[in-house]
C-alpha positions in Angstrom: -14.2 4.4 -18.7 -13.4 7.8 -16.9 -9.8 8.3 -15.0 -10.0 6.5 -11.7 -9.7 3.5 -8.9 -11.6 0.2 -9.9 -12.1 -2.4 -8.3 -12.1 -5.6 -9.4 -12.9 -9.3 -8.6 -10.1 -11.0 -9.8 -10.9 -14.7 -10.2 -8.3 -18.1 -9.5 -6.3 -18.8 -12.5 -5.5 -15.4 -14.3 -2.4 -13.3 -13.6 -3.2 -9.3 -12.2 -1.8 -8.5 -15.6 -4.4 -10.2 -17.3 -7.2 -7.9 -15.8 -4.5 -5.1 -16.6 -4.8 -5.8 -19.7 -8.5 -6.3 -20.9 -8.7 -2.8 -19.1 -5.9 -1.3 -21.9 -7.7 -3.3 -25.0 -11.2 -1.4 -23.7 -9.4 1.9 -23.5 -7.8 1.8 -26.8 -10.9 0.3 -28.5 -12.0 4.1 -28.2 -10.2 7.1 -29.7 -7.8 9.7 -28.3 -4.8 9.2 -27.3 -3.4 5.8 -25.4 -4.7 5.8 -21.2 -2.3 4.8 -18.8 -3.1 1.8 -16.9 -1.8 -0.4 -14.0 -2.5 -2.4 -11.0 -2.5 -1.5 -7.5 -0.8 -4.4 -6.4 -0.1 -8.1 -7.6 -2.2 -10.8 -6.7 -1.0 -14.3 -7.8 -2.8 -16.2 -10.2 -3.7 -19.0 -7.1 -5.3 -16.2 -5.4 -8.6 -14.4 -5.9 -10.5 -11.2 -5.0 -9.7 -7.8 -4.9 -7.7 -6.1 -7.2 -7.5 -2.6 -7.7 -7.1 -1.1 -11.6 -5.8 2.5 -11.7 -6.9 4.0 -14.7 -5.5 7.3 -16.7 -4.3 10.3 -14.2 -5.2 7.3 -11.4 -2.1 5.8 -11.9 0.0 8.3 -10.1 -1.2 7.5 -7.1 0.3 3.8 -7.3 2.9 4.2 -4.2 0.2 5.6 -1.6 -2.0 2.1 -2.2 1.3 0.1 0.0 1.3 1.7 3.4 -2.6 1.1 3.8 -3.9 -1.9 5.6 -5.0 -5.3 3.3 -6.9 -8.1 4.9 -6.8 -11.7 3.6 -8.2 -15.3 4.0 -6.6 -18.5 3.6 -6.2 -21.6 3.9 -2.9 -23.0 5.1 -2.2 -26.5 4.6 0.3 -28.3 7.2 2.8 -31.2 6.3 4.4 -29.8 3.6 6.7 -27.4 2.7 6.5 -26.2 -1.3 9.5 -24.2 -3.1 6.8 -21.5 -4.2 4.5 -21.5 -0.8 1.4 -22.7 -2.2 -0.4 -25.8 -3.7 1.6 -25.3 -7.4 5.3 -26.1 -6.3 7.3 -28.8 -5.8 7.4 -30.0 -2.0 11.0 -29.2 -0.3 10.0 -30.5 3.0 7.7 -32.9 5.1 7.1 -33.0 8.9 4.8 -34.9 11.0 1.3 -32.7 12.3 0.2 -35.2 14.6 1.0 -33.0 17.6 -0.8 -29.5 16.2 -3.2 -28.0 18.2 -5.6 -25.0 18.3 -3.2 -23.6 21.4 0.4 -24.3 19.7 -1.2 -23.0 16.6 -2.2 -19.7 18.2 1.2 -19.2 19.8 3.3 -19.5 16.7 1.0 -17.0 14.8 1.5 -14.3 17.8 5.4 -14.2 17.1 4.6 -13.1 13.8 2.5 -9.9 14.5 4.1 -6.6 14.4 7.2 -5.5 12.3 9.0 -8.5 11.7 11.9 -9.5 8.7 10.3 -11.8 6.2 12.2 -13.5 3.4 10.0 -13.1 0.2 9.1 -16.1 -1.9 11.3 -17.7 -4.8 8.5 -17.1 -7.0 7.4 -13.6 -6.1 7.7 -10.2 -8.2 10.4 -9.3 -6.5 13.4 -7.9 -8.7 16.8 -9.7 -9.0 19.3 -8.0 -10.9 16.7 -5.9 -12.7 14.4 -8.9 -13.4 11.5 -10.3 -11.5 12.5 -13.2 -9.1 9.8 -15.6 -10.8 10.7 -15.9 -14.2 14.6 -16.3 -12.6 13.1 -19.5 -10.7 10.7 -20.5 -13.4 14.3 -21.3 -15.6 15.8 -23.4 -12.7 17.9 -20.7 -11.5 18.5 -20.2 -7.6 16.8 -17.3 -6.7 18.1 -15.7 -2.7 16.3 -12.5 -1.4 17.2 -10.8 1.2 14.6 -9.9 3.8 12.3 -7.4 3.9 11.2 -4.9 6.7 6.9 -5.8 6.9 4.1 -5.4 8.9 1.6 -7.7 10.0 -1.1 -6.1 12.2 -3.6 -9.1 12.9 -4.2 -12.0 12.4 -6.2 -14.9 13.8 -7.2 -19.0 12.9 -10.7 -18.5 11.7 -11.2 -22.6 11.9 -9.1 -25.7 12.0 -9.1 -29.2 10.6 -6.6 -30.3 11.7 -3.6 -32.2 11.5 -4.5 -31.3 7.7 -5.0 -27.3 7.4 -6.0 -24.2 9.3 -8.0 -21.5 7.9 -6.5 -17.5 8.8 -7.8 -14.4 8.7 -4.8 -11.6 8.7 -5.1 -7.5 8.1 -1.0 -6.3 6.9 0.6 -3.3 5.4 1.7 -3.7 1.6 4.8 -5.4 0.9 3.9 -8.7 3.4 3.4 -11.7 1.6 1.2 -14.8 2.8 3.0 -17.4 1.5 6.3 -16.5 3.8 3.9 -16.5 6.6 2.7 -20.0 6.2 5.7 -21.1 4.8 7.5 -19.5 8.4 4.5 -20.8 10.7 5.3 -24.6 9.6 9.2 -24.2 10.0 8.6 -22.6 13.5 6.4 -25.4 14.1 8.5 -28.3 12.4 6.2 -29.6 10.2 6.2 -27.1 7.1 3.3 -25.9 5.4 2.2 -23.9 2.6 -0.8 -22.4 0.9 -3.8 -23.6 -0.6 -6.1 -20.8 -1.0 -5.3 -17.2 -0.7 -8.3 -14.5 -1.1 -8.1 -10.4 -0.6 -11.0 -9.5 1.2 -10.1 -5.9 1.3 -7.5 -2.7 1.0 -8.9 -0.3 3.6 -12.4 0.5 3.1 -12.6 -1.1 0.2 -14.2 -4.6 -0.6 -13.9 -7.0 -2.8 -17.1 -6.5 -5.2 -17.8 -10.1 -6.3 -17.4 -12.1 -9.3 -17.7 -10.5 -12.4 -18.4 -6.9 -10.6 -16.8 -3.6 -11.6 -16.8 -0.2 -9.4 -15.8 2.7 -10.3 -14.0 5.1 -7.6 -13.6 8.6 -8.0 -13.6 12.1 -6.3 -13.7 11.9 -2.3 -13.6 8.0 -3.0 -10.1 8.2 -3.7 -7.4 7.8 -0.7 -10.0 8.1 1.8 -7.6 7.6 4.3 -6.5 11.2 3.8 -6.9 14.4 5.3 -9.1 16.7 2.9 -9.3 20.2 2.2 -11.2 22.1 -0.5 -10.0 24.8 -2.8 -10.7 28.2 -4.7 -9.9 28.8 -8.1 -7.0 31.4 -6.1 -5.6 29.1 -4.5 -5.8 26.4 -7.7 -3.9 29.5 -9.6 -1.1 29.6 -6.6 -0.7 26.1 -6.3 0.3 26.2 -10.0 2.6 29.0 -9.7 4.7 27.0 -6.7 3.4 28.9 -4.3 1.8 28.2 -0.6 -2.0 28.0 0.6 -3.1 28.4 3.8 -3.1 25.3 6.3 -6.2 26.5 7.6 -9.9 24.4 6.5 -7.7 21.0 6.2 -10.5 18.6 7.3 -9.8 14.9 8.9 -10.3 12.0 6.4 -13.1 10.5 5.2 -12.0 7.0 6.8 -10.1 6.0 9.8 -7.0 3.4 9.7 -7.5 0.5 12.4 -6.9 1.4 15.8 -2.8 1.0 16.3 -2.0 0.7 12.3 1.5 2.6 11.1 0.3 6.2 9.5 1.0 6.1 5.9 2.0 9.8 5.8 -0.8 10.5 3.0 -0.9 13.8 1.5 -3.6 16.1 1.8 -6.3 15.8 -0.6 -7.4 18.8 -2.8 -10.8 19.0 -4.4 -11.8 21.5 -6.7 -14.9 21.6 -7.8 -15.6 18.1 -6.2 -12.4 16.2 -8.0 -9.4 15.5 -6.8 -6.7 17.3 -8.8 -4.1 18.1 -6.4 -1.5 16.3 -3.6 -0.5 19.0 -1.1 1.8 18.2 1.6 2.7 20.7 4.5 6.0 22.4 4.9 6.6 25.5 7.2 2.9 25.6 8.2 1.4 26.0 5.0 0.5 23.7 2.4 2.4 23.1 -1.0 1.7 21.3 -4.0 3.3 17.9 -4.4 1.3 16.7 -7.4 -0.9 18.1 -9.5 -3.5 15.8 -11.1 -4.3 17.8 -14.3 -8.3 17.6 -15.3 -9.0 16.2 -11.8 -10.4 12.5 -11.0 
């Protein structure tokens, strides 16, 4: 398993640290010194689909995975609030769905695209007092989180049966979670709601590869949403000495953000000899080196 971005079908059931770790039992049934390995973001174990594994030198781009867009599907179910929002908690709420309809459902969802403040679930991984909110909850403990700043950028009812449930499709920025949506949408429209499904189709170009499927992404796979730009060996030996490189022969990236989608201020993307082993950022019209990715990936 070389240093990289996988991607990874993660099934219903298992937690993301799961798949985590049957990566780190793989890597350290070979010799050599331990890999790093992490996720590229949480999926909870009612969910399934795509979950990104960042392997070895991989991992340190972790924080550039959360401004780029991620598109879900799921099922929303109406008549019931849950304390976790989705089909596993304990109901909080009821309301009647007798007068929901395709229009009033479209309506609601509008008022949630854009930036909006969103109120993270009980349950999620969010850190209280240096501890994730979940295992605070899990003991019984009351768990308040303040909002959060997120961004939903679009989202539509792919089908309806209703009064029961509504199926969505939604594209957001890192950071948003579903279950506050449907949670929110049945509160706006009286009658609760939660989840009872939840799949990740996507984060930016890439797809979730199916059950059971692996892919490897390296080289000009990696943060495609990025400007590019190749280098010498020169200007590999400058960048290592803190010194500048030339601006000029950035190229555009390799993949373009949906139309109207916040820029996630990527760094500049250095290849040498075809891997990525440098983060440059520009500063007084040249370009500097904001991490080096020694061996390259």
């Amino acid at each position: 398993m070389t240093p990289g971005i996988y991607r990874v079908h993660k099934p219903v059931g298992p937690t993301s640290f799961s798949v985590v770790q049957g990566f780190l039992e793989e890597t350290r049934a070979r010799p050599g010194k331990r890999v790093p390995v992490c996720h590229g973001g949480t999926l909870d174990p009612f969910a399934e689909g795509l979950l990104l594994v960042l392997v070895g030198g991989a991992t340190r781009l972790f924080e550039l995975l959360h401004a780029v867009p991620k598109t879900y599907e799921a099922e929303v179910v109406w008549g019931t609030e849950m304390d976790t929002g989705d089909l596993h908690g304990r109901p909080v709420s009821q309301g009647d769905t007798a007068a929901l309809t395709p229009e009033s459902l479209d309506a609601a969802l509008a008022r949630f695209v854009g930036w909006t403040e969103q109120v993270p679930p009980a349950t999620s991984a969010k850190k209280v007092g240096g501890e994730p909110a979940y295992r605070k909850a899990h003991r019984g403990e009351v768990v308040e989180l303040p909002p959060s700043r997120v961004y939903l950028h679009s989202a539509r009812w792919l089908s309806h049966a209703l009064p029961r449930s509504s199926r969505l499709l939604l594209t957001c920025r890192g950071g948003y979670y579903v279950r506050s949506l449907a949670r929110d949408l049945g509160r706006a429209l009286g009658c609760g709601a939660h989840l009872s499904t939840l799949r990740r189709t996507a984060i930016g170009p890439w797809e979730d590869p199916g059950p059971g499927q692996r892919v490897g992404l390296h080289g000009r796979e990696l943060l495609p949403w990025s400007p590019w730009r190749p280098l010498t060996d020169a200007e590999v030996g400058e960048l290592r000495r803190e010194r500048s490189i030339p601006l000029s022969g950035v190229r555009p990236p390799d993949w373009s953000l949906p139309p109207g989608f916040p820029d996630p201020q990527a760094p500049v993307r250095g290849f040498h000899q075809g891997r990525l082993t440098f983060l440059l950022r520009e500063r007084e019209g040249a370009l500097w080196s904001e991490t080096e990715l020694r061996g390259g990936l």
